[in-house]
C-alpha positions in Angstrom: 135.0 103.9 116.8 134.8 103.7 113.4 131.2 104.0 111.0 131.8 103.5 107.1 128.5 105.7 105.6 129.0 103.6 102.3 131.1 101.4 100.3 132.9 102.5 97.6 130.2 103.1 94.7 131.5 100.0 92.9 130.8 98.0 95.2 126.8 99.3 95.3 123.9 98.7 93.6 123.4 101.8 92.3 126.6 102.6 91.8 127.3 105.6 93.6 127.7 107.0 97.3 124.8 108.6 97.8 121.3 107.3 98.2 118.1 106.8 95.9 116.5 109.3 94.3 112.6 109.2 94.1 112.1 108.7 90.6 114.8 105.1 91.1 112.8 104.2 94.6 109.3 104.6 92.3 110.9 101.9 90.1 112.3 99.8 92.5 116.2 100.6 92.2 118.1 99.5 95.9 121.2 101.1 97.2 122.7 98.2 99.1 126.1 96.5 98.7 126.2 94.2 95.4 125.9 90.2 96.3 129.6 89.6 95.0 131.4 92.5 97.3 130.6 91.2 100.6 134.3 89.5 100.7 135.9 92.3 98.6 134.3 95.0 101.1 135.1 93.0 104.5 138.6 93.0 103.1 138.5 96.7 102.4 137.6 96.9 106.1 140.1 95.2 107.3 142.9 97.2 105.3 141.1 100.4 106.8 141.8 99.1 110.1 145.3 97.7 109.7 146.4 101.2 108.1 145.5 103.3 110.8 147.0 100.9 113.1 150.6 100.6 110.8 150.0 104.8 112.0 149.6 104.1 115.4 146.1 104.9 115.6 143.8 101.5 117.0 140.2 101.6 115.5 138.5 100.0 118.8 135.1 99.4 117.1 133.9 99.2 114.1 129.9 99.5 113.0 128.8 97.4 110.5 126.9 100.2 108.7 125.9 103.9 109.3 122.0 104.1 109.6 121.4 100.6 107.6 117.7 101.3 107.1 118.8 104.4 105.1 119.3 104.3 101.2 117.8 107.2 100.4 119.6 110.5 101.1 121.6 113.0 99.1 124.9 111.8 101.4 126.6 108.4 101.2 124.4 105.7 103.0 123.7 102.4 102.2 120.9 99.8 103.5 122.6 97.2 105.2 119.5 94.5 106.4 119.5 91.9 109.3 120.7 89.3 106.6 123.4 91.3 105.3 124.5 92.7 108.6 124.4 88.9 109.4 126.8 87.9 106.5 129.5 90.7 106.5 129.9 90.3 110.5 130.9 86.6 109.8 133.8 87.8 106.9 134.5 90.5 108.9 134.9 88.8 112.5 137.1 86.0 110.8 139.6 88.4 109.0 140.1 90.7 111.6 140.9 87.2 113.9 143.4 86.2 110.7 144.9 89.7 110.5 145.5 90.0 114.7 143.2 92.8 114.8 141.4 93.2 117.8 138.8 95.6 116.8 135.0 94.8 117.8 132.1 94.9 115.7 129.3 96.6 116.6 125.8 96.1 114.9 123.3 98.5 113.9 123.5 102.3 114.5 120.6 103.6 114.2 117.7 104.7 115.8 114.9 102.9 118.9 112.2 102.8 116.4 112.2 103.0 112.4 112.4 106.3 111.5 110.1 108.3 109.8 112.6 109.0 106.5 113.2 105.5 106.1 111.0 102.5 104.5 110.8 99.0 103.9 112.3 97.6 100.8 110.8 94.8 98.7 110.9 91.7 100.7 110.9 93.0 103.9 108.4 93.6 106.7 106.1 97.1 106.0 107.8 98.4 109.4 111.1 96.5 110.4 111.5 96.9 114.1 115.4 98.1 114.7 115.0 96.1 117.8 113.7 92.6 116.3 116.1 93.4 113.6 119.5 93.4 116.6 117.9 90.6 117.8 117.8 88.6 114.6 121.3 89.7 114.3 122.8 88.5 117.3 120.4 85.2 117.8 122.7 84.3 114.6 125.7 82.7 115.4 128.2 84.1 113.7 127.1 87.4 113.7 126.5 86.2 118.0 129.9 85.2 117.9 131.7 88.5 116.5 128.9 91.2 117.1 130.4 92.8 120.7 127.3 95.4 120.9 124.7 97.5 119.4 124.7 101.1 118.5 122.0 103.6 118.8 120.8 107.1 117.4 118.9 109.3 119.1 116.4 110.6 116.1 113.5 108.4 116.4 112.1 107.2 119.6 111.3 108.5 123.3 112.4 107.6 126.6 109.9 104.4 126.2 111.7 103.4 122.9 115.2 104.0 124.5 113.7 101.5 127.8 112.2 99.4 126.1 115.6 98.5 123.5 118.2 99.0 126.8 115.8 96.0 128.6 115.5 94.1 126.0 118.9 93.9 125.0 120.4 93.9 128.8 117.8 90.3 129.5 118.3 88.8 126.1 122.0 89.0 125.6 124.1 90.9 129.2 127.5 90.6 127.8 126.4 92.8 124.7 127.4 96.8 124.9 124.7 99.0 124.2 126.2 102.2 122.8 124.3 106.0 122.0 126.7 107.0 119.1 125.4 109.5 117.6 123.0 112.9 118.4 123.0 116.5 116.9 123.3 119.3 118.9 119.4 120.3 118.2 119.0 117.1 120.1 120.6 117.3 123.2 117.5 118.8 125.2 115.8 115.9 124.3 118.8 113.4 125.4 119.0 115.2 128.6 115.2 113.9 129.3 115.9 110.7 127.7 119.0 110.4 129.7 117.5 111.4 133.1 
């Protein structure tokens, strides 16, 4: 499974890897892929995965974006919204069905419930729910089309969160995957309860 953190700089808003800083959030700056890179970074995907293949290494899955309500920390991220996640699962799913790449998409990656670090940007809702956000996603049809799953992290959000997503998901769309991909070691005493 592969998780891109960030798109090249160039292809960003603010032009860099890394996240905002306070003093750009307080004036309204966004660290999201620019408008005319979707194509140009679904391609860049693509070549990523047809590489490691020419190597003999298949990229199963691919996420969409690593923590997509994240633009704000000192590593590369990269907010990647419902709308967004929407558009470059549509490029991606059709070049990677051009190329004869069989690598799924996988939506989200992040946590049950928003997390405490992250916020709304302008235009969205105070507090987007990750879940109504997946299902926005894959009530889409493109995105229903290529999307095989979601991925989830285990920061934010109990055993209720984690029930309440793994129902939701499992009624609303059965054929989905629902995947835990990623968890620090400081977190695996609460996975274990989670998990029981």
């Amino acid at each position: 499974i592969a998780t891109p953190w960030s798109a090249p700089a160039w292809m960003k808003t603010n032009g860099r890897l890394q996240g905002l800083r306070p003093e750009e959030i307080a004036r309204g700056a966004t660290c999201r892929l620019k408008d005319d890179c979707f194509g140009v970074y679904a391609d860049y995907l693509v070549r990523f995965i047809a590489r490691y293949q020419d190597e003999g290494i298949r990229i199963d899955s691919l996420t969409l974006q690593n923590e997509p309500q994240n633009d704000r920390s000192e590593y590369p991220c990269m907010r990647m919204d419902e709308a967004d996640q929407i558009r470059l699962a549509g490029l991606l799913g059709n070049r990677l069905a051009a190329g004869a790449l069989d690598t799924r998409l996988i939506a989200h990656d992040h946590n049950w419930i928003l997390h405490p670090n992250n916020r709304a940007m302008a235009g969205e809702t105070p507090n987007p729910d990750p879940l109504a956000s997946v299902l926005g996603i894959l009530a889409h049809p493109d995105a229903n089309r290529f999307v095989s799953g979601t991925a989830w992290h285990v920061y934010a959000g109990g055993p209720e969160d984690m029930a309440r997503v793994f129902d939701t998901l499992h009624a609303k769309h059965p054929g989905k995957e629902i995947l835990a991909t990623e968890l620090t070691a400081f977190m695996k005493a609460s996975a274990a309860i989670l998990l029981e």
